[in-house]
C-alpha positions in Angstrom: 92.8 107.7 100.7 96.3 107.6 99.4 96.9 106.0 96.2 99.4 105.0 94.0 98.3 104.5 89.9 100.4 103.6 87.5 99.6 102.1 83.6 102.4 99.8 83.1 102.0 96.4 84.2 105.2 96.4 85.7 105.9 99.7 86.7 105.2 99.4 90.3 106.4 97.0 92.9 107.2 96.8 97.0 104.3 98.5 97.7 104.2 99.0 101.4 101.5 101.2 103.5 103.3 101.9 106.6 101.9 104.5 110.0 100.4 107.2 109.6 101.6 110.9 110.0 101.5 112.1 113.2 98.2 113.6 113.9 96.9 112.8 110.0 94.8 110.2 108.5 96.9 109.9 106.0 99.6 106.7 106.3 103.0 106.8 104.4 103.1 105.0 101.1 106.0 103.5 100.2 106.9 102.1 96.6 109.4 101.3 94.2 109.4 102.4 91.0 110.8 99.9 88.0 113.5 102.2 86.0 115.6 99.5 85.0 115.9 99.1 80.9 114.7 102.1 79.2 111.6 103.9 78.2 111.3 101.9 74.6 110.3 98.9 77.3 107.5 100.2 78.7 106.5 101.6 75.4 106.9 97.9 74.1 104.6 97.0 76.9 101.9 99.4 75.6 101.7 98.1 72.3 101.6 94.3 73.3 98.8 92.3 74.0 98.4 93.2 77.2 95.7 94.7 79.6 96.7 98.6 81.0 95.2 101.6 82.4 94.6 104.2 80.6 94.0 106.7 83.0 93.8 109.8 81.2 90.1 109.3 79.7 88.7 108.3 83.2 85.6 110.5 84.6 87.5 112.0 87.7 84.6 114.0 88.9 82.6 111.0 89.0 84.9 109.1 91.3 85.7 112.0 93.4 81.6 112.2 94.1 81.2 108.6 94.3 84.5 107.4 96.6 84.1 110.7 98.7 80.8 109.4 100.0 82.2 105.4 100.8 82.3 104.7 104.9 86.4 104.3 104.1 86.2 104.1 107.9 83.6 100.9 108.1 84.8 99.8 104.7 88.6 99.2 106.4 87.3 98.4 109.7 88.5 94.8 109.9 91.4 95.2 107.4 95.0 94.3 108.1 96.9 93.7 104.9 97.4 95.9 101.7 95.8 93.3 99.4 92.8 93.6 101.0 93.0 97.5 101.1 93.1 96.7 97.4 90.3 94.4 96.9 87.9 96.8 98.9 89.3 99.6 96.7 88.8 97.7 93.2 85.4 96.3 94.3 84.3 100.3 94.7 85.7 101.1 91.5 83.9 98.2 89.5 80.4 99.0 91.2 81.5 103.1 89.9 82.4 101.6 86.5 78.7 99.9 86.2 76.6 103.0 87.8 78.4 104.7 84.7 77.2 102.3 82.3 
């Protein structure tokens, strides 16, 4: 699965998943990333009152062993938008964040 995390709110936008490479599973991920002000506003947007990722006190090992033995294939069988990509993706992730509970 190709993936694109980010912390800040408002970091990422235009996400597009476009074909796939040649002979690989793997489709081309395209993505903008917001530079525009300076780093002081998305340190701003850390210390407000908003909901972010922290990403670097996540169990990776965990994840890897649980989302390496999802049916990706099944799972996106009848997909045909990136949202739902997402939703799928999300849903796996909340049932990994309550097995660790």
């Amino acid at each position: 699965m190709d993936l694109v995390l980010s912390n800040g709110l408002n970091l990422i936008s235009d996400l597009q998943v476009e074909c796939a490479f040649s002979t690989s599973d793997h489709h081309l991920v395209k993505f903008s990333i917001n530079t525009s002000g300076s780093e002081d506003k998305v340190l701003e947007d850390h210390d407000a009152d908003h909901l972010y990722y922290d990403f670097r006190g996540a169990d990776y090992d965990s994840m890897e062993a649980y989302l390496s033995g999802v049916n990706w294939f099944y799972e996106f069988s009848f997909v045909f938008n990136v949202e739902d990509y997402w939703r799928i993706f999300v849903y796996h992730l909340l049932l990994l964040k309550l097995m660790s509970q």
